[in-house]
C-alpha positions in Angstrom: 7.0 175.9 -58.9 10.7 174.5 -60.0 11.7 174.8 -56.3 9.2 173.2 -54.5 8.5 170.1 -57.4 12.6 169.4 -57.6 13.6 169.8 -54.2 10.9 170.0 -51.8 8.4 167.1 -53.2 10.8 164.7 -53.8 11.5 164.7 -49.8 8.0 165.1 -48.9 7.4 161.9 -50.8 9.8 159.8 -49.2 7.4 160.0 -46.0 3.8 158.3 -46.3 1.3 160.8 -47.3 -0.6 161.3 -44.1 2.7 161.7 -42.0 4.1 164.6 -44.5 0.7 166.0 -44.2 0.7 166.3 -40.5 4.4 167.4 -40.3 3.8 170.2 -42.8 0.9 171.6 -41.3 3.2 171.8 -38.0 6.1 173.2 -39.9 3.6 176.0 -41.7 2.4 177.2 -37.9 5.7 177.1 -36.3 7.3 178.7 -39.6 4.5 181.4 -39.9 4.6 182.1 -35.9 8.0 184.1 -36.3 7.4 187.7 -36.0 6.4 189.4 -39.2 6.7 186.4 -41.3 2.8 186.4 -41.9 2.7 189.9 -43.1 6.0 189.1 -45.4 4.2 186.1 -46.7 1.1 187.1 -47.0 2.4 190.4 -49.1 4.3 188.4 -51.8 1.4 186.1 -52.3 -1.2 188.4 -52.5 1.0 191.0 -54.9 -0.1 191.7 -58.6 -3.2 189.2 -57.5 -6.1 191.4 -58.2 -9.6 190.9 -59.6 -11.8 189.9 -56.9 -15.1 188.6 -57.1 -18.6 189.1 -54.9 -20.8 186.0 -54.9 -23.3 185.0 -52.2 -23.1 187.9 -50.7 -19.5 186.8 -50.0 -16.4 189.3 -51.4 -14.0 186.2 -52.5 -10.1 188.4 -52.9 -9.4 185.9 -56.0 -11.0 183.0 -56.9 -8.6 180.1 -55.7 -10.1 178.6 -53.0 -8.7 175.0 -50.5 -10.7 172.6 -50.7 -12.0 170.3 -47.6 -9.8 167.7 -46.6 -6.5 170.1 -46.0 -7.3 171.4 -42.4 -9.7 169.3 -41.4 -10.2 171.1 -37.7 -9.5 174.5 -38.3 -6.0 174.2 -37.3 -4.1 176.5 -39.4 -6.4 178.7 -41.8 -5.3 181.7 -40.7 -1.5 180.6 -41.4 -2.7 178.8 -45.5 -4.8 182.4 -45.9 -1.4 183.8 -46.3 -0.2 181.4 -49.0 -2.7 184.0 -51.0 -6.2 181.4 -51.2 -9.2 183.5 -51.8 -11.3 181.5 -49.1 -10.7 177.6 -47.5 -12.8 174.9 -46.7 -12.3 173.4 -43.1 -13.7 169.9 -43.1 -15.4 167.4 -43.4 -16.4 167.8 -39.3 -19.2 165.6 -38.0 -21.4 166.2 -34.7 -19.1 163.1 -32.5 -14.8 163.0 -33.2 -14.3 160.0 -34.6 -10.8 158.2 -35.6 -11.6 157.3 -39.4 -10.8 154.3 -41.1 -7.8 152.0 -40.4 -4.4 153.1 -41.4 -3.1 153.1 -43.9 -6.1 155.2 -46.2 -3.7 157.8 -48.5 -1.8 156.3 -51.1 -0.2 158.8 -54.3 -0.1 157.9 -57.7 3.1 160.0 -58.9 2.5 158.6 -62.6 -0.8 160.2 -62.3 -0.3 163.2 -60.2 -3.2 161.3 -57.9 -4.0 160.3 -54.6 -6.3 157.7 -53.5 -7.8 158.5 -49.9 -10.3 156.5 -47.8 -9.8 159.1 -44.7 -13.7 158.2 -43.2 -14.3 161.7 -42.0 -11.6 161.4 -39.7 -12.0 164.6 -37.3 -11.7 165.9 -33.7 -15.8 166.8 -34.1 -17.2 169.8 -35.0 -17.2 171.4 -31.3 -13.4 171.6 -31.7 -13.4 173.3 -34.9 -15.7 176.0 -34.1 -13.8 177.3 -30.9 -10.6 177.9 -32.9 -12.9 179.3 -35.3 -14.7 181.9 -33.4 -11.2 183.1 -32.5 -10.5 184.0 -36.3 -9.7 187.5 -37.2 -11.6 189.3 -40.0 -10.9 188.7 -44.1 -10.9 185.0 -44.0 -14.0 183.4 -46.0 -13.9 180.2 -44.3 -16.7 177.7 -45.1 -17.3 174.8 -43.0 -18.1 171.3 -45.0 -20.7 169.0 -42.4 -21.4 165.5 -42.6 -22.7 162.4 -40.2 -20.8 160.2 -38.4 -19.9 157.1 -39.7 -22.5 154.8 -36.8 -25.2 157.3 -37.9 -28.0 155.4 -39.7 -29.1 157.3 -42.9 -32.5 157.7 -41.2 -31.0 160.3 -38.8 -28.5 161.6 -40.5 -30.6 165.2 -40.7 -29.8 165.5 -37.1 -25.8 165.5 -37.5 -26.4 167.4 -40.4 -28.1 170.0 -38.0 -25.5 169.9 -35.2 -23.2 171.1 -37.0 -24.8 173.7 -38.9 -25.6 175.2 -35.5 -22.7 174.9 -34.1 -20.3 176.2 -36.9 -23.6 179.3 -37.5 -22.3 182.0 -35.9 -18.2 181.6 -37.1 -18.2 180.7 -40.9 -19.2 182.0 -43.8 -21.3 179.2 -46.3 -22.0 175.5 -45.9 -20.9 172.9 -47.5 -23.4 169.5 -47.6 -21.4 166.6 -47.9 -23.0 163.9 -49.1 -20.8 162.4 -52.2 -17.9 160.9 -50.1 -17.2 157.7 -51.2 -16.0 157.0 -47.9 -18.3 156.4 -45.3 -20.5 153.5 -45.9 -24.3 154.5 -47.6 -23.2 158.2 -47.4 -23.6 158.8 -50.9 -27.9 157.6 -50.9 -28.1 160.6 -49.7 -27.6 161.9 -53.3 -30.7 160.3 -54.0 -34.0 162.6 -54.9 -36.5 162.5 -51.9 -33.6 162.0 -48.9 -31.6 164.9 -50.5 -34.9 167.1 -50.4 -35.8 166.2 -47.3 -32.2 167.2 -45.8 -31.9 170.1 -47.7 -35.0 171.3 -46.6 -34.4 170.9 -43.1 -31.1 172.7 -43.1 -32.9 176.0 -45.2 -35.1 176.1 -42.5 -32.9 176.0 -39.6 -30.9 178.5 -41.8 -33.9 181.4 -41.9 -34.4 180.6 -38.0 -30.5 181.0 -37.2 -30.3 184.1 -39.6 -33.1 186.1 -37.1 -31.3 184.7 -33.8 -27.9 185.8 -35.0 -29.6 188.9 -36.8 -27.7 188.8 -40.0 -29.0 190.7 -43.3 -29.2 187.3 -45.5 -29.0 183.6 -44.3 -25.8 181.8 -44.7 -25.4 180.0 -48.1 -25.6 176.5 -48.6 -23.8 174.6 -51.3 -23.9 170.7 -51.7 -21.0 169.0 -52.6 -21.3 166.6 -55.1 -20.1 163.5 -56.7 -18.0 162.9 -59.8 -20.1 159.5 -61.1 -23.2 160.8 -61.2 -25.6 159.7 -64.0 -26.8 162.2 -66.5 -30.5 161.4 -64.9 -28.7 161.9 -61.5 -27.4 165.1 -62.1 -30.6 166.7 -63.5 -32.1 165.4 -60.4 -29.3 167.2 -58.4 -30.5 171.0 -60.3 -33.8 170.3 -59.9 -33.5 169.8 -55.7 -30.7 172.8 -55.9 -33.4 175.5 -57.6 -36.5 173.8 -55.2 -34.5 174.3 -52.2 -33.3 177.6 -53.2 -29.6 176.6 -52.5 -27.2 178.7 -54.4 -24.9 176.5 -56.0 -22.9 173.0 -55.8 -19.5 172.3 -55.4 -18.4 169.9 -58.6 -16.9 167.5 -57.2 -15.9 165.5 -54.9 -13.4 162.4 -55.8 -14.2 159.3 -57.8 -14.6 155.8 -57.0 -13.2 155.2 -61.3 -9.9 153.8 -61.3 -10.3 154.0 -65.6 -7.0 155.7 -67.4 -4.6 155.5 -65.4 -0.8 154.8 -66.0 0.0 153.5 -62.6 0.6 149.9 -62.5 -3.1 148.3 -62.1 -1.9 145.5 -59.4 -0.3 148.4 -57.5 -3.3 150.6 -57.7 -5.9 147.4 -56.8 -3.5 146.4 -53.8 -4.1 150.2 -52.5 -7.9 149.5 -52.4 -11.0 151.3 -52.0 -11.2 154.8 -51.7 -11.7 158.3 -53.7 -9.3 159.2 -56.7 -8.4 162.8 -56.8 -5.9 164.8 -59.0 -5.2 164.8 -62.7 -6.9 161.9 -63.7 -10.2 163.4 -62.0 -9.7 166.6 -64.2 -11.8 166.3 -67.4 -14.7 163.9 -65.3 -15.3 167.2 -62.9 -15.1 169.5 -66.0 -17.9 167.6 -67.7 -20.0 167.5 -64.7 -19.5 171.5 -64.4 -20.1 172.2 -67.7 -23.6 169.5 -67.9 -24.5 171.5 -64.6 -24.2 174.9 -65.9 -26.2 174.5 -69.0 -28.6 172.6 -67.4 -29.4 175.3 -64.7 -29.3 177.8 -67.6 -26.1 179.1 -65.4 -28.9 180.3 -62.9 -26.5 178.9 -59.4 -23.2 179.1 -58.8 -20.8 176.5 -59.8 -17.5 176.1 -57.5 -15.1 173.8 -59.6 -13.0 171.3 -58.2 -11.2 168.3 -59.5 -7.6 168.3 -61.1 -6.8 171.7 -61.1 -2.6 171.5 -61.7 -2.4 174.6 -63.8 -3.5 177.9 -64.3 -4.7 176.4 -67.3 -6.8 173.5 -65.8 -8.4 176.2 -64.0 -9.0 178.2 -66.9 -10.6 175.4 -68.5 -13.0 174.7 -65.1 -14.7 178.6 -65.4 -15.0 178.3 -69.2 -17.0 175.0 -68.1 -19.0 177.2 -65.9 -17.8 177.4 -62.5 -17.1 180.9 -61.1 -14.3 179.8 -58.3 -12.1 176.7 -57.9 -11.1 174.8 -55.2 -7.5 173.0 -55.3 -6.3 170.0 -52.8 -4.5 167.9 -54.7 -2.8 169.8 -56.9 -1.4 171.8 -54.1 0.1 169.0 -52.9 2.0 168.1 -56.0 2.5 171.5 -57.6 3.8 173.6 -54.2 2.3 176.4 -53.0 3.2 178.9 -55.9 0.7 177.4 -57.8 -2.1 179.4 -55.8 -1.1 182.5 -57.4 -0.4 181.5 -60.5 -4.0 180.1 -60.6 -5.1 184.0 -58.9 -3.4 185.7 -61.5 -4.7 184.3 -64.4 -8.2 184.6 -63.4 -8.5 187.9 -62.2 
C-alpha cells in the first residue's frame, strides 16, 4: 500500500474526485486490455488468498466484496474482478438514465479519510447495464443494487423497483434494495415499516415467478441495503420485515447524513453541503448497527458489512460484529488496490 498512498494518491488527488474516478476506470480497461495482463493480474491478486465462503447459495472466492457506487453501469467488473474482490456490486441503476444531481456532488475529506457524495443515482439506466452484463463470463458474483428514479413518487416506486429486478433477472447473482440513500429526495421513507413490507413483498413474489420462468433451483437472494442513522426502534423494525419477507440478510450500511467527529475544518465541510459521509469516520456507526442487527436476529440472516473498512483490521472488527463478508468503496479509494488482499488474507 506504500506505493499507491505516496505516489499514486497524492496525483489522483490533485484532480476532483469524480474526474479521477472516471479517468481511472478508463486507465484500468485500457491497462487490463493488453494481452495476458488479466491473467498476470488476476494471479498475483488472487495468490496465497484462500478460504472461501458459500452463502446464499452463492460460492464467494474470499469475502471482500465492492460495494455500489464504483461501476455504476457495469463497465469494467470483469477488469476490478482481477484486483482479487470476492464479488462486486454494480449500481445503484434505476428503470429511466438519469443525469444525477448538479455538479459538483463528491468532495474528500483527507483529514478524515472521507468522502461526502450527493451522486443522485446518477446512471445510464438499468437496460444498459444488463446488456454488458449478460456478456459476462463465468466466476464473477456480481449483484445488481436497484432503485427509483429520482421524478418517481414514493407511491410507485414498487414499479421501478420491479423493472429492474426483471431486467437485471436472468444476468446477476442477488439483489440489492436500495432504499437508505440519502440522496434522492423521500427515498429513505421507504425504510419505514408498512411501505418496506409492501415493496419487499412485491419483489419476493416476482422473485418465485422469475425463478420458474428462468428455471433456476432457488430464487435469487434479496438483500436490503440499509442506513447508518437508524433508530434502535427502526432497526428492530428493519429484522422483523427481513425474517417476514424471508429475505436473507441486509447490507449495513449505506453512508450517513452525521457530520459529528470529524477533524476537517467545519466551515469547509458545511460549504461542501448535503450529501452521504462515507469512510473512516463511518466505521464504528456501521459496526454498531452490525453488531445491534446480529444479536437481534439471533445471527439467523446474513450480515454483509460495509462502512470504513481501511484495514484488514477494520474488517476484522466488522465479522466479529457479525457480518460474514464486507464490502469496501471508500477505503479502496484511499488505501490502493493492495488493500483488497490484505483484507482476503486475513479473513480466510
Amino acid at each position: 500500500m506504500g506505493c499507491y498512498t505516496k505516489l499514486i494518491r497524492p496525483v489522483f488527488f490533485r484532480v476532483n474526485p469524480e474526474g479521477i474516478h472516471h479517468l481511472v476506470i478508463r486507465l484500468l480497461r485500457l491497462g487490463l486490455a493488453i494481452p495476458g495482463m488479466k491473467y498476470i493480474i488476476r494471479s498475483w491478486c488472487f495468490s496465497s488468498v484462500s478460504g472461501g465462503i458459500e452463502l446464499m447459495g452463492l460460492r464467494f472466492p474470499n469475502r471482500v466484496g465492492l460495494a455500489a457506487g464504483f461501476d455504476k453501469d457495469a463497465v469494467c467488473f470483469e477488469e476490478l474482478s482481477c484486483l482479487g474482490f470476492g464479488f462486486i456490486e454494480v449500481g445503484t441503476l434505476t428503470p429511466l438514465a438519469q443525469p444525477g444531481n448538479p455538479k459538483p456532488r463528491m468532495f474528500r475529506l483527507p483529514e478524515d479519510h472521507g468522502l461526502i457524495n450527493r451522486m443522485g443515482f446518477n446512471n445510464e439506466g438499468v437496460a444498459a447495464a444488463a446488456r454488458r452484463l449478460r456478456k459476462r463470463k463465468p466466476g464473477i458474483i456480481i449483484g445488481g443494487n436497484i432503485g427509483k428514479n429520482k421524478n418517481t413518487p414514493n407511491e410507485e416506486a414498487g414499479n421501478d423497483f420491479e423493472k429492474c429486478f426483471r431486467e437485471l433477472y436472468g444476468c446477476v447473482d442477488y439483489f440489492a434494495v436500495n432504499v437508505s440513500s440519502p440522496n434522492t429526495p423521500h427515498l429513505r421513507e421507504l425504510q419505514e415499516h408498512k411501505p418496506l413490507k409492501r415493496l419487499l413483498q412485491r419483489l419476493q413474489e416476482l422473485n418465485t415467478f422469475l425463478q420458474e420462468q428462468y428455471k433456476l433451483e432457488m430464487p435469487r437472494p434479496i438483500l436490503l441495503k440499509i442506513a447508518p442513522d437508524l433508530t434502535p426502534q427502526q432497526l428492530d423494525e428493519i429484522a422483523d420485515v427481513v425474517k417476514e419477507c424471508r429475505l436473507p440478510g441486509v447490507i449495513a450500511t449505506n453512508t450517513t447524513v452525521s457530520r459529528e467527529n470529524l477533524r476537517t475544518n467545519q466551515a469547509l465541510v458545511e460549504k461542501m453541503g448535503d450529501g452521504g459521509l462515507s469512510g473512516k469516520p463511518l466505521g464504528s456507526k456501521s459496526t454498531e448497527v452490525i453488531r445491534y442487527l446480529s444479536r437481534k436476529s439471533e445471527g439467523k440472516f446474513i450480515i454483509i458489512g460495509a462502512g470504513g473498512i481501511h484495514s484488514p483490521e477494520d474488517a476484522l472488527e466488522k465479522i466479529e460484529a457479525g457480518a460474514s463478508l464486507v464490502q469496501v468503496f471508500t477505503g479502496f479509494i484511499y488505501e490502493g488496490p493492495c488493500l483488497i488482499k490484505k483484507i482476503a488474507t486475513t479473513l480466510r
